[in-house]
C-alpha positions in Angstrom: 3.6 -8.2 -0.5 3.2 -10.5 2.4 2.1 -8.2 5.7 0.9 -8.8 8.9 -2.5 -6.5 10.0 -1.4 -6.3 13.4 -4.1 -3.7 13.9 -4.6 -0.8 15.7 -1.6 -1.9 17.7 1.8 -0.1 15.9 3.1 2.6 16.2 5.4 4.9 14.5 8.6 6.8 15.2 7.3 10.3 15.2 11.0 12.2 16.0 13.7 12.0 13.3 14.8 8.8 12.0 18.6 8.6 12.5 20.5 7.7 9.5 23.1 6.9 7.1 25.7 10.0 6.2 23.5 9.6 2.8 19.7 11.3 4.7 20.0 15.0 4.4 19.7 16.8 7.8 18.1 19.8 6.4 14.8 18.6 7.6 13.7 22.4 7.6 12.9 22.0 3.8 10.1 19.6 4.5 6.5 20.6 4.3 4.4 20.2 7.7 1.2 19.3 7.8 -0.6 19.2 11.1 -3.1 16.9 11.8 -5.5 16.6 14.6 -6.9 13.2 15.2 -9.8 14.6 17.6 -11.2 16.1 14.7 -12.4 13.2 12.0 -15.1 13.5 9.9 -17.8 11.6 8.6 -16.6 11.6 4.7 -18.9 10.8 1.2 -16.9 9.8 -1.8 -18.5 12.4 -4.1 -16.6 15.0 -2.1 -13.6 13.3 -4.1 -15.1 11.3 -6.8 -17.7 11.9 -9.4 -18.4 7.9 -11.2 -17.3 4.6 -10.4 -16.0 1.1 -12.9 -16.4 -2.5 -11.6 -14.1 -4.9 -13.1 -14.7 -8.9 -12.2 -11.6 -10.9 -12.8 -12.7 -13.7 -15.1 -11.2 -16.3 -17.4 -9.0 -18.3 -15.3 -10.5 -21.4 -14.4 -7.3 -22.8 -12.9 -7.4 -21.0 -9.4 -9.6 -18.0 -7.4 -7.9 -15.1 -6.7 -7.1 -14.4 -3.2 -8.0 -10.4 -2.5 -4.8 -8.7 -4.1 -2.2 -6.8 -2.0 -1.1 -5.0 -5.2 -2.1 -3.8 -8.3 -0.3 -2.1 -11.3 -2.6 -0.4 -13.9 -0.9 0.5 -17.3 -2.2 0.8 -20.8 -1.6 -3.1 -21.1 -4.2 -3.7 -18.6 -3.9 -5.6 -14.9 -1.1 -7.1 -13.4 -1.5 -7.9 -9.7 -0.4 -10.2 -7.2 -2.1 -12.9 -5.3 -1.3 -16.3 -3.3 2.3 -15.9 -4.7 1.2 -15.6 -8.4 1.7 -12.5 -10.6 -1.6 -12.4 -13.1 -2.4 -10.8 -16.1 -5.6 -9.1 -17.2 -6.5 -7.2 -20.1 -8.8 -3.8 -19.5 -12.0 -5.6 -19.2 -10.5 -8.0 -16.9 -10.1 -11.3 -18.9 -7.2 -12.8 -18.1 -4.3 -13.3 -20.1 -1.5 -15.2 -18.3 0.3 -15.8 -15.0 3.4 -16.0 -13.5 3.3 -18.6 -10.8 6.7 -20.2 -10.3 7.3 -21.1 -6.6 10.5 -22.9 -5.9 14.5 -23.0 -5.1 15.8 -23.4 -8.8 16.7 -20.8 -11.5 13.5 -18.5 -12.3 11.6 -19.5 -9.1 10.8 -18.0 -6.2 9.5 -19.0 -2.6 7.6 -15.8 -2.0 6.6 -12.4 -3.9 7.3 -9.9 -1.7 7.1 -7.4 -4.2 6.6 -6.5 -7.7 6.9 -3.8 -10.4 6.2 -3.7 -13.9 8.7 -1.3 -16.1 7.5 -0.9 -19.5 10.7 0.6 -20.5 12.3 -2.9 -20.5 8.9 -4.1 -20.9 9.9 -6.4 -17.7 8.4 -7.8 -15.0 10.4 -7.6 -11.9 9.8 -9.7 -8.7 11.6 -9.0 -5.0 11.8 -12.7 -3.3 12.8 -11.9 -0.1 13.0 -14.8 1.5 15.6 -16.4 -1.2 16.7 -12.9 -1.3 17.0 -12.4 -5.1 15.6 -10.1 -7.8 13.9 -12.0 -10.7 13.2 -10.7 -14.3 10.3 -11.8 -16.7 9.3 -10.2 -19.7 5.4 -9.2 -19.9 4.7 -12.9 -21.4 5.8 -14.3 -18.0 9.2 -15.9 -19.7 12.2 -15.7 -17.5 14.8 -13.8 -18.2 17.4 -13.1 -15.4 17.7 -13.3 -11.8 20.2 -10.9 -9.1 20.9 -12.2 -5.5 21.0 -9.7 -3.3 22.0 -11.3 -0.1 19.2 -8.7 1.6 15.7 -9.6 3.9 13.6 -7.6 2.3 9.7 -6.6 1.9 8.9 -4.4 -0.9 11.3 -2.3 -3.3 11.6 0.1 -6.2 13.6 0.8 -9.7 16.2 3.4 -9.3 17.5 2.9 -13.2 18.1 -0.2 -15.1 21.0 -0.9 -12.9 20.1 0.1 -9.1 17.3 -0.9 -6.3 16.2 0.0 -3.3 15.1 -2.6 -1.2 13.4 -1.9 1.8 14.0 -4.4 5.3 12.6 -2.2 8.3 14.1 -4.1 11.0 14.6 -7.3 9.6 17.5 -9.0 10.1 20.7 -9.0 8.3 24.1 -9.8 8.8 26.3 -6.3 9.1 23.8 -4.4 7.9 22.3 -1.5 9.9 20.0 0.0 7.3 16.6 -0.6 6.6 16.8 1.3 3.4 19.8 -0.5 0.8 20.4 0.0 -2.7 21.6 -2.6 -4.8 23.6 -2.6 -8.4 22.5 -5.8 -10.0 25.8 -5.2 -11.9 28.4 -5.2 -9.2 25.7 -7.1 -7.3 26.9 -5.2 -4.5 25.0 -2.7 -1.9 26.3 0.4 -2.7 24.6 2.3 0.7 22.6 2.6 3.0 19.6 4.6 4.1 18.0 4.8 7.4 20.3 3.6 10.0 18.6 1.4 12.5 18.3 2.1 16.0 19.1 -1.2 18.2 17.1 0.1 21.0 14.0 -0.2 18.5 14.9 -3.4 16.4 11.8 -4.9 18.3 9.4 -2.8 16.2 9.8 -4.6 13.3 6.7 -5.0 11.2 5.8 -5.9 7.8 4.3 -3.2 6.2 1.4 -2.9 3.3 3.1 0.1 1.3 6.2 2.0 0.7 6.9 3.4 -2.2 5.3 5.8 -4.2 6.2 7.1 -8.0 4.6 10.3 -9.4 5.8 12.8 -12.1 10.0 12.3 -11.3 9.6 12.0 -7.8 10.1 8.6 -5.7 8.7 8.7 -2.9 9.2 6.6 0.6 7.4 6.3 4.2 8.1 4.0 6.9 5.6 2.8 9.7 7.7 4.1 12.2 8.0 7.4 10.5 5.8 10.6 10.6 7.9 11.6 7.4 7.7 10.8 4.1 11.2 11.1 2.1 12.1 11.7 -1.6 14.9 8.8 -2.6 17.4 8.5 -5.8 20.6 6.9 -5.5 22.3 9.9 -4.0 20.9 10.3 -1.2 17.4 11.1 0.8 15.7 13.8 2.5 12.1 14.5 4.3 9.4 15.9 2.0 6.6 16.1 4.4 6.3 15.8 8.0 2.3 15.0 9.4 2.4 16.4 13.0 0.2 15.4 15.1 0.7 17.6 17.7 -0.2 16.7 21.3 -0.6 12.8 20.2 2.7 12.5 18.7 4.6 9.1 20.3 7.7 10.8 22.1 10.8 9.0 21.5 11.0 8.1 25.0 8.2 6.1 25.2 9.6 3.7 22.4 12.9 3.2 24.5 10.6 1.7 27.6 10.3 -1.6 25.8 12.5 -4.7 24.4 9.3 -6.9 23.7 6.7 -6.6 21.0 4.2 -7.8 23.0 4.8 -5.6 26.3 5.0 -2.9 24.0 1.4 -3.5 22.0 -0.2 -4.6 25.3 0.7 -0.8 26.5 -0.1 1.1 23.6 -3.2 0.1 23.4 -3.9 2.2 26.8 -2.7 5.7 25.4 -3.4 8.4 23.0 -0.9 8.0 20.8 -1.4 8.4 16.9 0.5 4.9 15.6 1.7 3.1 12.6 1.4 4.6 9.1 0.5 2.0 6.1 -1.2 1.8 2.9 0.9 4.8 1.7 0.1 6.2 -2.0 0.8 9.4 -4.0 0.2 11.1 -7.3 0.8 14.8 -8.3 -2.1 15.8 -6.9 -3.1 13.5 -4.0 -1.7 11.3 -0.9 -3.1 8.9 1.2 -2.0 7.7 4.1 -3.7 5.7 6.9 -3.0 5.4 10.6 -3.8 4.1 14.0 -5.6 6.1 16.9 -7.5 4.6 19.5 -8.6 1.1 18.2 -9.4 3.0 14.9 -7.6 2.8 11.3 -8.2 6.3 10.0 -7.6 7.2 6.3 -6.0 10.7 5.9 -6.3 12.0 2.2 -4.4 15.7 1.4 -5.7 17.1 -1.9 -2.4 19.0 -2.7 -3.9 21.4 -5.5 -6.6 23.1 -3.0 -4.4 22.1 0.3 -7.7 19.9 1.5 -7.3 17.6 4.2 -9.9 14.9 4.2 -9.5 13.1 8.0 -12.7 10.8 8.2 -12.7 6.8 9.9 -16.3 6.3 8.7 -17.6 7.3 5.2 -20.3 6.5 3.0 -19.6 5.6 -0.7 -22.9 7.5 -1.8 -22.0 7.1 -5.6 -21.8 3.0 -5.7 -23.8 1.9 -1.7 -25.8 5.2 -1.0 -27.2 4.9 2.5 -24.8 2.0 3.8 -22.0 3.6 6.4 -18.9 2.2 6.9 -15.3 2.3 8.8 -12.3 2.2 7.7 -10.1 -0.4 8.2 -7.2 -2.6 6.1 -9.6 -4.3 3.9 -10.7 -0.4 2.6 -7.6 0.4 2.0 -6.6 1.5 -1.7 -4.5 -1.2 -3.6 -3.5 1.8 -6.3 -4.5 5.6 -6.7 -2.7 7.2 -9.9 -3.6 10.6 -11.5 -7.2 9.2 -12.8 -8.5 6.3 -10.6 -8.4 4.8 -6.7 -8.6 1.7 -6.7 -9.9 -0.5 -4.2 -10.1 -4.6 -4.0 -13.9 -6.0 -2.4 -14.4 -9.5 -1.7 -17.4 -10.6 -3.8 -18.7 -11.7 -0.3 -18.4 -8.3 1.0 -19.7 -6.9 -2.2 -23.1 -9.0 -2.0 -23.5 -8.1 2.2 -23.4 -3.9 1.3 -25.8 -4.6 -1.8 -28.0 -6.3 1.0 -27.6 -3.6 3.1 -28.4 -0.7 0.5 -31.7 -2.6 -0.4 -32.2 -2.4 2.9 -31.1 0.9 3.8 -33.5 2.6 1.4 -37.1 2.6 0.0 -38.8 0.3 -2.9 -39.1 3.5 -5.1 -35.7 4.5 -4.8 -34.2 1.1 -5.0 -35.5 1.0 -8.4 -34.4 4.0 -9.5 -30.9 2.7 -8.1 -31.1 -0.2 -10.3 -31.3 1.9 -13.4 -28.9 4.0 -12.6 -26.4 1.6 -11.7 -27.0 -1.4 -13.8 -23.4 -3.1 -14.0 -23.3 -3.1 -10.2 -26.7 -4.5 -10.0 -26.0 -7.7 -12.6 -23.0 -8.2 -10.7 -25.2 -8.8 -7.3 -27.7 -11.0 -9.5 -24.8 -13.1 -11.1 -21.6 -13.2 -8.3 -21.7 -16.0 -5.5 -19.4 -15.2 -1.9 -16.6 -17.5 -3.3 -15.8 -15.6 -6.4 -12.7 -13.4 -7.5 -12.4 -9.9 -5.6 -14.2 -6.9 -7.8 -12.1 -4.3 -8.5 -13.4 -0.9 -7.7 -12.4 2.2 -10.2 -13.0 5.9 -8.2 -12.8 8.6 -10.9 -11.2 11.4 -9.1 -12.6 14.7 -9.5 
């Protein structure tokens, strides 16, 4: 899950994305949803959530978790990546066992840039895209088998037990033009590809923070460069939803003015344009989606049962740090939201800074009453120092 924040500075491609013969054209199918970026709101978290879990990360001497880019909750517990190492927690967070294997030989890798866990094969699957390979462990962390795919690739998903998609944007790779690709680990061949790339755009190639999304039998995918978000299988493609932003979309035309990353940043900066989409989650129910708009990183949440659109880039989280306001920004993002929970990493730094801030924020009298409402978060703030593991935040959705 390697990314680079190149913040408030991307943007996305908000015309159709032109594409393999395997993209359905019958974009009038999708859903619209229009979204005016002028119109934000302040948002609380009890308009969404009704209780909150802490879970600290303990029982690993060995190393100190670097904030996680991923997380996969299961029945099982924890497994989520960090500094190139995929760890293992049980439900109350003590850990269990890792995966850390960096190298050139058999069963290593040089860099996770994704992961999965399929507990149909009760396997845990690692995209190396720098080696370019697919690695297989079972849940204990013992190898089992590896798949080159010969692709530069960021994250990817589980078609079946046979086929991948793997997901470049605009890296490079030799005679390959799509930034969508599935693979067949048994013919270890690429069977397609999905999303034909542009060459007057190759230069908006970025590394993005999420782009896959699983819920009921749907797989999802969304691009930065994309105001659409597509259903995937291994026939084909097409849009699901298109956000339209209206008056602040990015026109086409605008893209083609550069060749240079930095020209292009340098300008953007200087419009209204709505920009790159990242941190993109779904469940039955809900999707999240965050974006760029004038030096801000808003979070966009659609409630798809009551067709709410929650558009905020400040919010307070009045259940856990009542009275302490805050922006959003890539270190609020969600690491995981499934039909139950959102879940969000804190750096026990950051943690012990808005605790501050609440005590500050509020009276004596209801400070203690705080306390004993809320006393796992408060013996974390008596018992964490700055340096330990990232907290991980539970958000029971309504």
């Amino acid at each position: 899950m390697k990314y680079c924040v190149y913040l408030l500075c991307i943007v996305f491609f908000i015309t159709s994305i032109r594409c393999s013969t395997n993209e359905s054209s019958e974009d009038f199918t999708a859903q619209t949803i229009t979204v005016d970026p002028n119109e934000m709101n302040h948002f609380n978290y009890s308009k969404l959530f009704t209780g909150y879990e802490l879970i600290c990360f303990s029982g690993n001497n060995s190393a100190i978790l670097v904030k996680p880019e991923k997380i996969v909750a299961n029945e099982l517990g924890y497994f989520l990546e960090s500094s190139d190492a995929i760890y293992f927690y049980d439900k109350s967070g003590i850990f269990k066992s890792v995966i850390n294997r960096r190298g050139t030989g058999p069963g290593e890798y040089l860099t996770i840039s994704d992961f999965i866990i399929d507990l149909n094969t009760n396997t845990i699957e690692i995209n190396d895209g720098e080696t370019k390979k697919i690695l297989q462990f079972n849940l204990e962390g013992k190898f089992i088998n590896e798949y080159s795919h010969h692709i530069n690739s960021y994250s990817f998903a589980k078609i079946n037990n046979d086929k991948y998609l793997l997901n470049s944007g605009r890296l490079y790779n030799d005679n390959i033009d799509y930034s969508l690709n599935l693979f067949n680990i048994n013919s270890k061949e690429i069977e397609f590809g999905y999303n034909a790339i542009d060459n007057n755009l190759k230069y908006l190639n970025f590394i993005e923070y999420a782009n896959f999304s699983h819920f009921g039998d749907t797989l999802s995918y969304s691009s930065s460069i994309s105001n659409k978000i597509y259903s995937v299988d291994s026939a084909g493609m097409h849009a699901r939803v298109v956000l339209d932003f209206k008056s602040n979309n990015v026109p086409i035309e605008y893209y083609e003015r550069f060749k240079d990353l930095t020209e292009f940043i340098s300008a953007f900066k200087k419009t209204n344009y709505v920009s790159i989409f990242d941190g993109y989650q779904e469940t039955l129910r809900y999707m999240f989606i965050s974006y760029s708009f004038q030096n801000k990183r808003p979070f966009l949440i659609i409630d798809k049962k009551y067709n709410k659109i929650y558009n905020f880039n400040s919010y307070e989280d009045d259940l856990l740090f009542p009275s302490v306001f805050q922006k959003t920004g890539y270190d609020s993002l969600p690491c995981l939201i499934d039909d139950h929970y959102f879940y969000v990493f804190i750096d026990s730094y950051k943690f012990i800074e808005l605790f501050e801030n609440l005590k500050n924020n509020i009276s004596n009298d209801k400070y203690l009453k705080y306390i004993q409402n809320n006393t796992q978060a408060y013996n974390i703030y008596k018992n964490i120092s700055p340096e330990d593991n990232p907290i991980l935040i539970k958000y029971k959705l309504n």
